[in-house]
Each structure stands twice: as C-alpha cells, then as structure tokens.
Backbone as JSON, one array per atom type, in Angstrom:
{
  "sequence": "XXXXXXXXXXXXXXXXXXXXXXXXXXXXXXXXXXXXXXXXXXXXXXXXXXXXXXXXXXXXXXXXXXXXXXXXXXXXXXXXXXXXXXXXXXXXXXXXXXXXXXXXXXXXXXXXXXXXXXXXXXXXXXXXXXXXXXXXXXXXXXXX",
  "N": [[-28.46, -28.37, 24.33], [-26.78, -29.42, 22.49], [-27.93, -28.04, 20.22], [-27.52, -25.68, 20.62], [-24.54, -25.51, 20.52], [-24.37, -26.68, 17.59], [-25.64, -24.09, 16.85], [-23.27, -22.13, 17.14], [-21.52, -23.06, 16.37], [-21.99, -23.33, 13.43], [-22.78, -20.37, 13.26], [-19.78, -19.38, 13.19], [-18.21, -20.8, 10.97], [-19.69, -19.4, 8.97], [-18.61, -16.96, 9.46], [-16.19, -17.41, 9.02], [-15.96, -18.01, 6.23], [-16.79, -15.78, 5.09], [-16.38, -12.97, 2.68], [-13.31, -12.5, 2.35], [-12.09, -10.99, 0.56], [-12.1, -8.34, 0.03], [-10.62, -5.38, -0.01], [-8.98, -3.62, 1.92], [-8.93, -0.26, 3.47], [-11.08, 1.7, 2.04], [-11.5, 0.55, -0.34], [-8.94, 0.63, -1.9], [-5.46, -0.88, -2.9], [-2.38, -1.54, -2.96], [0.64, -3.02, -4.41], [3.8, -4.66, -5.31], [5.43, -4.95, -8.08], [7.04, -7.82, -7.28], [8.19, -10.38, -5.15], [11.24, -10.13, -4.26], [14.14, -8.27, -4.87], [17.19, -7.31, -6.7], [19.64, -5.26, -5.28], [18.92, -1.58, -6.19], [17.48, -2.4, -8.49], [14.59, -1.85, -10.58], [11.7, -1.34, -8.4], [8.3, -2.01, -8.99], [4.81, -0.29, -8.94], [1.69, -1.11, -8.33], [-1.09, -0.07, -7.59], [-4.64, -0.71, -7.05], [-7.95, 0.79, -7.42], [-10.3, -0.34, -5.85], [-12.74, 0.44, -5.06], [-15.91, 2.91, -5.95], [-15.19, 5.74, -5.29], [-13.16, 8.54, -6.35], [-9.85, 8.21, -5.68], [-7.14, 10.24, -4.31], [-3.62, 10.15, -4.51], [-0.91, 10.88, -2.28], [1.05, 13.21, -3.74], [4.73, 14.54, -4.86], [6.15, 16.57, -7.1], [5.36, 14.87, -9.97], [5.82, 12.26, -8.8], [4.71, 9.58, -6.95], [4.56, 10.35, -3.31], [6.1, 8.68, -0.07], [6.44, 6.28, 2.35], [8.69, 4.51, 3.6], [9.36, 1.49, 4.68], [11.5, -0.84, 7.32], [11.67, -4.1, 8.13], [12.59, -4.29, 11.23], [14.35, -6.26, 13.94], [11.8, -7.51, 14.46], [10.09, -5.42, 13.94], [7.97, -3.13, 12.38], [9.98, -0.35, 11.14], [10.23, 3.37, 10.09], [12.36, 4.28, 8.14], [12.64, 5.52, 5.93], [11.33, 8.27, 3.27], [10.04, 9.03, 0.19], [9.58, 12.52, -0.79], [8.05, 13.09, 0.85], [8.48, 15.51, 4.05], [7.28, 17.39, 0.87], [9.73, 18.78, -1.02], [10.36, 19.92, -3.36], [10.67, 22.12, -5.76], [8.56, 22.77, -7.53], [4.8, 22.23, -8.61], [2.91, 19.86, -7.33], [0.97, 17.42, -8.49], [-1.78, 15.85, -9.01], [-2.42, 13.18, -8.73], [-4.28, 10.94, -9.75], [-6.48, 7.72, -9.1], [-8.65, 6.22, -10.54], [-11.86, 4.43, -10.33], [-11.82, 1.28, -10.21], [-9.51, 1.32, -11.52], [-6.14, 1.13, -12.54], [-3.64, 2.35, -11.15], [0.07, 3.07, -11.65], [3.24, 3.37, -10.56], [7.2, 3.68, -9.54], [10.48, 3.09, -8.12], [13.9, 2.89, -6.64], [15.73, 0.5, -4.37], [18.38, 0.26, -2.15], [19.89, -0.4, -0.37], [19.99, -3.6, 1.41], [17.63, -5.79, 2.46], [14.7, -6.45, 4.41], [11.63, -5.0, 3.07], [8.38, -2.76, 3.23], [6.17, -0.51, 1.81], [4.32, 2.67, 2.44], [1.8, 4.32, 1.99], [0.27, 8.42, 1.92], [-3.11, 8.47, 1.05], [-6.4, 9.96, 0.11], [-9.74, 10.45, -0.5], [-10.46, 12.43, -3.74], [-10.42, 15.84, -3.5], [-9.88, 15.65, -1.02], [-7.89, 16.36, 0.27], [-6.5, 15.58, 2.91], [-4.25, 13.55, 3.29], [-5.11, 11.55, 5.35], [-5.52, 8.92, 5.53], [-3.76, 5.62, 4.88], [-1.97, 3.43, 2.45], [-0.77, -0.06, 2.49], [1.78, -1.9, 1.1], [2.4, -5.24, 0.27], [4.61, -6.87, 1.88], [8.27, -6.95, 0.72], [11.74, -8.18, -0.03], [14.87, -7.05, -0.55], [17.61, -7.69, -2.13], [21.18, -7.38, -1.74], [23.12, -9.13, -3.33], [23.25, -11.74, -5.73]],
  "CA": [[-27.02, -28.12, 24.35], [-26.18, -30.0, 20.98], [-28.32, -26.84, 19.33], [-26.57, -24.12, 20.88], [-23.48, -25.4, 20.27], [-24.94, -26.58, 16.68], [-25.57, -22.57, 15.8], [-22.38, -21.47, 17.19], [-20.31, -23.52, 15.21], [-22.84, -22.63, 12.1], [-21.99, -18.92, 13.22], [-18.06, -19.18, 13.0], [-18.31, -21.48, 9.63], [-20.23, -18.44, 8.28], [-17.83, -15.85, 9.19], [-14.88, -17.48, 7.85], [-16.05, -18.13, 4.88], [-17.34, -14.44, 4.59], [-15.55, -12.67, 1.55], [-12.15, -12.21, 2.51], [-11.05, -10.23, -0.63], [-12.51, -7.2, 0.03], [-9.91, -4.43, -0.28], [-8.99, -2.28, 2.87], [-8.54, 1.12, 2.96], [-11.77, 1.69, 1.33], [-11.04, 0.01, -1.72], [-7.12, 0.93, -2.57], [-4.72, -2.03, -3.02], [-1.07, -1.56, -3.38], [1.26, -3.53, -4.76], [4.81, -4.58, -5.54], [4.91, -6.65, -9.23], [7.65, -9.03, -7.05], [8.86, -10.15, -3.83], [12.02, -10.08, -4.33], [14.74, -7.35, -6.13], [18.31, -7.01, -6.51], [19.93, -3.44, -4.81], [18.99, -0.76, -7.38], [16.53, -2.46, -9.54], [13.37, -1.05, -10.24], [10.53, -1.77, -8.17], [7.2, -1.29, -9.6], [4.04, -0.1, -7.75], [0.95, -0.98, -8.53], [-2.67, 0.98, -7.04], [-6.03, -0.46, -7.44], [-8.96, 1.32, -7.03], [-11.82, -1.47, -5.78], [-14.13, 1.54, -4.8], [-16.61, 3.81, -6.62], [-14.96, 6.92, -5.04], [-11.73, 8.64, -6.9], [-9.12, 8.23, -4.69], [-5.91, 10.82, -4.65], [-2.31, 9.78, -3.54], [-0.42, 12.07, -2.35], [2.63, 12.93, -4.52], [5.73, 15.39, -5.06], [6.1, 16.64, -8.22], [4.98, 13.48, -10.65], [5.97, 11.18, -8.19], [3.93, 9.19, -5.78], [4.56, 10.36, -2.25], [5.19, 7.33, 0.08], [7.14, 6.51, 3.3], [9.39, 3.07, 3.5], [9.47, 0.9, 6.31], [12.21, -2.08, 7.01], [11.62, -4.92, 9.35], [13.98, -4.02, 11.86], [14.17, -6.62, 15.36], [10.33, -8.29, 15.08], [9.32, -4.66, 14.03], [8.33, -2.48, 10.78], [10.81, 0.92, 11.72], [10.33, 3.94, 9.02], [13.94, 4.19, 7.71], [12.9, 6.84, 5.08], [10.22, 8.76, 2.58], [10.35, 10.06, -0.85], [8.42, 13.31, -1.07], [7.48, 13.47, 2.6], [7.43, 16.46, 3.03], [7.88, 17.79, -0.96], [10.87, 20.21, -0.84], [10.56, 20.5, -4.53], [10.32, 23.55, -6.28], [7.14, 22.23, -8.22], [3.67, 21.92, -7.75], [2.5, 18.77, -6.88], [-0.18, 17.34, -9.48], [-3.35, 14.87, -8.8], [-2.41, 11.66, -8.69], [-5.75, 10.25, -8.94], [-6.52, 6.67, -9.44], [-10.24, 5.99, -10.66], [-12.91, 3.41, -9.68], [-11.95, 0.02, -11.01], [-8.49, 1.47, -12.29], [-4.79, 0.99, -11.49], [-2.03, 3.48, -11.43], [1.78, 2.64, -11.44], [4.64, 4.36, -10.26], [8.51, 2.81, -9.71], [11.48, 3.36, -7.1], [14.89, 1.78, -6.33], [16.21, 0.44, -3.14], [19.95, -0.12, -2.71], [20.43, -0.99, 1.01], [19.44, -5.07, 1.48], [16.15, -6.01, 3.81], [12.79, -6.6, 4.5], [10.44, -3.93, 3.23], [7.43, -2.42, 2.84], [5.74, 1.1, 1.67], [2.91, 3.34, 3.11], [1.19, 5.4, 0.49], [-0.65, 7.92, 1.91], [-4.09, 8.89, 0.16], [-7.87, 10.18, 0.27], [-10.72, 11.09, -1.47], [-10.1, 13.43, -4.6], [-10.86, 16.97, -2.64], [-10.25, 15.78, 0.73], [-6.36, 16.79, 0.93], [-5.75, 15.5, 4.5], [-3.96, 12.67, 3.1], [-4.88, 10.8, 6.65], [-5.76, 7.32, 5.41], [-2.54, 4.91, 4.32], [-2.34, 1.93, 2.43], [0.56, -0.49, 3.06], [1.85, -2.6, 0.17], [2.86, -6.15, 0.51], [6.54, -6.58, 2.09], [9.62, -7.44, -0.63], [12.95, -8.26, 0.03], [15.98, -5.8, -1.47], [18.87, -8.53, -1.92], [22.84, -6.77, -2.54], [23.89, -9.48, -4.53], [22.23, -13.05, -6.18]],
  "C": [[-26.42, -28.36, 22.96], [-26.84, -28.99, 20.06], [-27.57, -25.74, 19.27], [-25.03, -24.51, 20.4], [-23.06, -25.56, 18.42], [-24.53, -24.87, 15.69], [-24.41, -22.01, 16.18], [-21.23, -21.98, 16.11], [-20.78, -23.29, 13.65], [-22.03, -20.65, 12.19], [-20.49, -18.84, 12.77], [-17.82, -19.37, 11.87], [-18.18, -19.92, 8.86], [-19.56, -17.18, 8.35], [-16.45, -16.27, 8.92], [-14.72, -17.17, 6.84], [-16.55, -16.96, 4.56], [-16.31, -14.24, 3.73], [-14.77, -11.99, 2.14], [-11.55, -10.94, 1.35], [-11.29, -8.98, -0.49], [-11.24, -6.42, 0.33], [-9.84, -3.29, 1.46], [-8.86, -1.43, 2.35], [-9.55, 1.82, 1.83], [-11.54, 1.55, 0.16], [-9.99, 0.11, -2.41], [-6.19, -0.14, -2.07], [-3.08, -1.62, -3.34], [0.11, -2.3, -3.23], [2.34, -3.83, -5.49], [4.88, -6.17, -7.1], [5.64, -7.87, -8.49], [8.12, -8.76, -5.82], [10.08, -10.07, -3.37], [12.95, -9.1, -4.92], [16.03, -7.63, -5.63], [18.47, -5.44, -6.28], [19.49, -3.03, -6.58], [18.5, -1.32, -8.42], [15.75, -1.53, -9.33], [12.15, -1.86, -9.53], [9.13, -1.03, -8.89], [6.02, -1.24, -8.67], [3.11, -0.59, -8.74], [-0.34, -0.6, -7.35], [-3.84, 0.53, -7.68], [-6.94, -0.29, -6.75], [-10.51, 0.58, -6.96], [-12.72, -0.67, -5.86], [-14.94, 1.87, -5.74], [-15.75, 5.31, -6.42], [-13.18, 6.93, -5.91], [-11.26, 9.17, -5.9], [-7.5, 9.42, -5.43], [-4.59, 10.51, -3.83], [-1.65, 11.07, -3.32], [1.11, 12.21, -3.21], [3.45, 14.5, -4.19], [5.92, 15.03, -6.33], [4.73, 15.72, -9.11], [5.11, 12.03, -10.06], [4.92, 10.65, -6.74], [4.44, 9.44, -4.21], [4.98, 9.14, -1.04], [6.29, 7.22, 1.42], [7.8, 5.06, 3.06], [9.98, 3.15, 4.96], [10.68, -0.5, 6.24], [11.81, -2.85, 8.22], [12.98, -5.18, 10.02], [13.79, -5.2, 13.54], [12.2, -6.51, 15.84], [9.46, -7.15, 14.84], [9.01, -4.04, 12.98], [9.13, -1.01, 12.05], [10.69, 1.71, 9.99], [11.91, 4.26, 9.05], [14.17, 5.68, 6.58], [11.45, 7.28, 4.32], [10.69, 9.14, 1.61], [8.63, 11.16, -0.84], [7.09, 13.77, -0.11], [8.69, 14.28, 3.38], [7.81, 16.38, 1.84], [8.44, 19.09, -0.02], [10.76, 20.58, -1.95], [9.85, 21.42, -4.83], [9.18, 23.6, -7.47], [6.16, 21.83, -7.7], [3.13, 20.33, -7.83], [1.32, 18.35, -7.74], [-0.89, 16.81, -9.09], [-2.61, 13.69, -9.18], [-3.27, 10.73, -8.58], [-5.74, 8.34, -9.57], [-8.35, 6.44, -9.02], [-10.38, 4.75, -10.09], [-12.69, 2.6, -10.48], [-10.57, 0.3, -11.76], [-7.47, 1.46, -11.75], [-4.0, 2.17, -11.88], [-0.52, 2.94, -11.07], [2.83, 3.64, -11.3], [5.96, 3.27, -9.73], [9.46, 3.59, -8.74], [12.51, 2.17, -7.0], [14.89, 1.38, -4.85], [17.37, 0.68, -2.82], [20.59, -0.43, -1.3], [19.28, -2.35, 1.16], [18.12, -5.17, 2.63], [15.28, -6.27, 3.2], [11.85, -5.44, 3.76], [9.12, -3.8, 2.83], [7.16, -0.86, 2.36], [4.58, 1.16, 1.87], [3.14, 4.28, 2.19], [0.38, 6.41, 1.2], [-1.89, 8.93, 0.69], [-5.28, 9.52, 0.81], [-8.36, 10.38, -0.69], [-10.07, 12.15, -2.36], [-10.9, 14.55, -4.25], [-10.76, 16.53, -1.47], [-8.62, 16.69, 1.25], [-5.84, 16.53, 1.98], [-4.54, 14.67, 4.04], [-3.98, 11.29, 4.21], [-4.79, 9.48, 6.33], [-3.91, 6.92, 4.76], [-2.82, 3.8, 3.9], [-1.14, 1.48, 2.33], [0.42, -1.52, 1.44], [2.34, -4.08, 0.87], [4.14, -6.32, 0.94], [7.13, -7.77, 1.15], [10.86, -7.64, 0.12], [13.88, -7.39, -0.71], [17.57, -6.92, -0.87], [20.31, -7.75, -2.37], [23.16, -7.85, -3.63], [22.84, -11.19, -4.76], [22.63, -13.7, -5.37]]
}
C-alpha cells in the first residue's frame, strides 16, 4: 500500500514539475508590453515565434488582424475586431513571424475595461487562419 501510494505521489510530483513554459498554439506567444493603459494610449503587441514552423497572422492591409474581447459579467464577450473581415481596398500582405522571432504591431483602446485580443494565425501557406492565440488580459483605465 505505502508503494502504490509511494509511485502515485512520485507520478503527480513529476507532472507538475513538467516544463510549464512551453508555448501554446504551437509555439506563438502574444503579448501586451503592459497591464495597464490610459484610454487612447498605445498598446503594443508583441508575437513570438517558439516553433520551427513560419507562422502567418492574419492581417488587413499592414495591420495585424485581431478580434477584442472585454470581460463582461464573469465572461470574455467579443465587443469588436480590427480587420475582421478586411473591407479595405488593399491587399493584405504576409505578416509572417519566423522561428525564434518576434513581430510587433500597436492599437488604441478608448472605452475603460478588462481586455484581451485573439490573433488569428497559421502556418505560412495554410490560409485558413483557424488556430488563435489569446494575449494576456490589460486593463484600459479613462482617467489616472
């Protein structure tokens, strides 16, 4: 009895301590430089690429593609998108972000809350854009 219970608690140990850092979303990370902003700053994005594979975001125009969520009543609720769909009268470029490399892109807010953003992406040639990666949630304060 004191064995079995021995390797089970050995088992659990061993998957705690497994490497946590690993990157969802097959290796794409996205991130806000701060958790905090005043309305109508700039937020900044950052995108890194843990993988081997080059990953493509999806964008409009030059801009990263991306949907925004607010924590609305215990829930995330999408509230809005830039560039979902693209209406613009331009073609849409590659937004790629290599293996081991970051990409940055920037957006305001200007209504106060919780949020987050969904990016989404795939493989460079896959075009579905099915996969998403979620960034860390920020705050968007009106005033100090």
């Amino acid at each position: 009895m004191k064995t079995t219970l021995l390797v089970v608690a050995m088992s659990l140990l061993m998957i705690s301590c497994e490497d946590s850092s690993t990157p969802p979303n097959d290796g794409l990370t996205a991130t806000t430089d701060r958790s905090t902003y005043l309305a109508g700053e700039t937020i900044t994005l950052g995108f890194r690429n843990h993988g081997s594979d080059v990953l493509q975001l999806a964008s409009c125009c030059t801009n990263v593609a991306l949907y925004i969520d607010s924590w609305e009543n215990d829930t995330w609720k999408q509230v809005g998108a830039r560039g979902l769909p693209c209406l613009m009268l331009c073609p849409s470029i590659e937004l790629l972000v290599q293996p081991e490399q970051t990409r940055v892109d920037s957006l305001s807010l200007y209504d106060g809350g919780t949020y987050r953003l969904r990016i989404p992406f795939d493989e460079r040639g896959q075009g579905g854009f099915e996969r998403k990666v979620v960034t860390n949630s920020f705050a968007v304060r009106i005033s100090r």
